[in-house]
N, C-alpha and C positions, 0 to 999 in steps of 0.2 A: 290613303292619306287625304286626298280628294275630298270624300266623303265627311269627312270628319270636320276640317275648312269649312265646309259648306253646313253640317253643322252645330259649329261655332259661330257661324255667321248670322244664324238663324239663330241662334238663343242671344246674342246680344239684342236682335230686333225685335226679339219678346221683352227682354227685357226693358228696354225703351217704350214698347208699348203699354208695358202694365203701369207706367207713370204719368200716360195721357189721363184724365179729368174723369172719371165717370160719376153718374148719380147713385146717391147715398142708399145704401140697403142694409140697413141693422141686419147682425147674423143673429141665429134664432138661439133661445137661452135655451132650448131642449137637444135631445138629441134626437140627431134626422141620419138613416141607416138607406144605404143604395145597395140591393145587390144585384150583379148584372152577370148571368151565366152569358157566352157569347161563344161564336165561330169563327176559326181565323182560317182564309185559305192561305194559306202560307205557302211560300217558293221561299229555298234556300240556296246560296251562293257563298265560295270563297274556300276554304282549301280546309283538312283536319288531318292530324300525326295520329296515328293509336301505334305503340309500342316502336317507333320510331319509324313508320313507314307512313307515306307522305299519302292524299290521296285529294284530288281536287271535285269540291262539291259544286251541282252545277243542276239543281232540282227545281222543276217548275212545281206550281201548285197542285196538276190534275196528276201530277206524279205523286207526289206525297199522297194526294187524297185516294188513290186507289190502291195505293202501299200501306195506309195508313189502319194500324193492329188497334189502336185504342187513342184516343184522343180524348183529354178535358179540359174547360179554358172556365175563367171567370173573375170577378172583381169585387169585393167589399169595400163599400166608404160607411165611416161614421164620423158623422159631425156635430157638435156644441160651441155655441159660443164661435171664438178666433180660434180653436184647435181643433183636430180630429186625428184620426188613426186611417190607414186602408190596407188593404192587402192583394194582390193580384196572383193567381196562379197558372198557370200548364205546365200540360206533361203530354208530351209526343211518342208513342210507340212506336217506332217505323221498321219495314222491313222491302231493301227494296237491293236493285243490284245497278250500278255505276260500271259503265264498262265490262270489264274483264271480273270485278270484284262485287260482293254481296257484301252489301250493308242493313247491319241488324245496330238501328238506335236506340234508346232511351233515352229522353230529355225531360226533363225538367226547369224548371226558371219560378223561383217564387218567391215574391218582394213583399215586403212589410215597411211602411214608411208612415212618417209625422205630417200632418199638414199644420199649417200657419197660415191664417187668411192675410192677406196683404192689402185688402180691396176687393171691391165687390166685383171684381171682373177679377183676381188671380190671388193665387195662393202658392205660398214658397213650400217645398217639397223636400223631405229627406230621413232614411232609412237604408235598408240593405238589401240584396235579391242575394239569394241562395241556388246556385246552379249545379244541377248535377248531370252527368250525362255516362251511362254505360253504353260502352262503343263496341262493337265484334265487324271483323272485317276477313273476308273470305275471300282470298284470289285464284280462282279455278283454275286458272294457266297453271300455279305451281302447285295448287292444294294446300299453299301456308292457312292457318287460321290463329289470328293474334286477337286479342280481347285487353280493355285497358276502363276501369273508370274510374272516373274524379267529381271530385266536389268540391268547389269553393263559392266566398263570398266575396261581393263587389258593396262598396260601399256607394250611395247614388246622393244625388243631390240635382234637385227640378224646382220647375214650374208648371203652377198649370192657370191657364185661360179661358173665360168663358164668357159668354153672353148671361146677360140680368135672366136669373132662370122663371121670372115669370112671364117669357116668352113663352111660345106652344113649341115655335121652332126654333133648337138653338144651338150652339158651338162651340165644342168643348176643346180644346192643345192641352196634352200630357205632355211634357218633355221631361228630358232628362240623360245628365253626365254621369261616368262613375267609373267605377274599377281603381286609376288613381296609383295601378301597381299592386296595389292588396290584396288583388285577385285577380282580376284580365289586368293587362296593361291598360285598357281601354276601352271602356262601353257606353254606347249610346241609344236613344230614345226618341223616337216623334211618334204621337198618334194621336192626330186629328179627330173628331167625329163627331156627324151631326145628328141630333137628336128629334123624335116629333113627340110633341106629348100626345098623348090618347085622352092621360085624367093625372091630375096630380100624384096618383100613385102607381103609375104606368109610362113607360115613353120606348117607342123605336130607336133602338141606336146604329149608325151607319158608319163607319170609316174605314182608314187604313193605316196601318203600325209597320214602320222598322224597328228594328232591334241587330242593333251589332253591337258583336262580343270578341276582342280579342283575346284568349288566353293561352297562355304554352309556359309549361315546368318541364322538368327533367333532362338529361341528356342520353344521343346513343339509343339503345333497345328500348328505353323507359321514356323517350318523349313522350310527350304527347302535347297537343295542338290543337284549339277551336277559334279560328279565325274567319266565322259565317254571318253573313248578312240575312237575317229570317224578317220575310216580307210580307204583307199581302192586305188584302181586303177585311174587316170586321163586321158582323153582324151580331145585333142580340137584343135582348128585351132586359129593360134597367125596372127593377122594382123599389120602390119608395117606403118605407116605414116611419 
């Protein structure tokens, strides 16, 4: 709950920010297309049900990364004008063991959303992420093996901030609220990152992304539970068209 406070606290002060003064930058009447494959080292934390057995998650990132069966990450913007489209995806294979029990994941997470320029420093954000996750869990003490998956959608609503992009080095805030009940009870979004350009159709990208999701349906045998904090550093190269 903590977390969550903290931030809510932090998108009020975005929001405050995107109202301070900045200088004027016409958006361009063409369409400008970003596509950014990228690296997450990601650590996960906080607890999952598969078939109504409890199991507490507690995974650094050289864990995942040496567990990790397939992995692909990446990002699409396009923009015209005061509107644009994006889309962000991954998908995590994991195979890894917790304790006493084997964990065999698949994950998935992948958002489609509206942008609205607000100013040439931020834009209002909103669309939906589509989460799926096939869960198997293996406890070798008993030899139980339970398997459960699910899919739903979270509906989101952000902001994002940035630096006048004809900077060389500059700074970009994702955020974002969601879920709302419709799907997790509750999800959240920061990810920061700083950019170098190379050439206008080229630039380094540096940061680091949370993502909490809380979701749980069912009762009994048929629970099931994703209440995880997925963290970590970002790397990748943003291309420009």
């Amino acid at each position: 709950m903590k977390s969550k406070v903290h931030f809510l606290s932090a998108i009020a002060l975005l929001v405050v920010a995107t109202a301070a003064p900045a200088a004027a930058q016409a958006p361009s009447d063409k369409w400008e297309v970003t596509v950014a494959p990228y690296f997450m080292g990601a650590a996960m934390s906080g607890a999952t049900t598969v078939r109504g057995r409890e199991l507490d998650v507690d995974v650094s990132a050289s864990d995942i990364f040496s567990n990790l069966q397939f992995g692909a990450m990446g990002l699409v913007v396009a923009r015209k004008g005061n509107w644009g489209l994006g889309g962000d995806a991954i998908w995590m294979a994991l195979g890894s063991t917790v304790g006493e029990t084997n964990v065999d994941f698949n994950q998935g997470a992948f958002a489609f959303y509206g942008l609205r320029r607000l100013g040439s420093a931020a834009d209002l954000t909103f669309g939906l992420r589509v989460n799926t996750l096939q869960g198997n869990l293996e406890f070798k003490r008993s030899g139980v093996k339970v398997s459960q998956d699910k899919t739903w959608v979270d509906p989101l609503v952000g902001l994002i901030l940035r630096s006048p992009k004809e900077r060389r080095l500059g700074l970009k805030v994702y955020t974002e609220i969601g879920g709302f009940g419709a799907g997790s009870d509750f999800e959240w979004q920061i990810f920061p990152t700083v950019g170098y350009r190379f050439s206008d159709r080229v630039s380094l990208e540096l940061g680091y992304r949370w993502l909490d999701m809380d979701y749980s349906t069912g009762v009994g045998n048929d629970s099931f539970r994703y209440d995880v904090l997925t963290q970590g550093p970002i790397g990748g190269l943003a291309f420009r068209f």
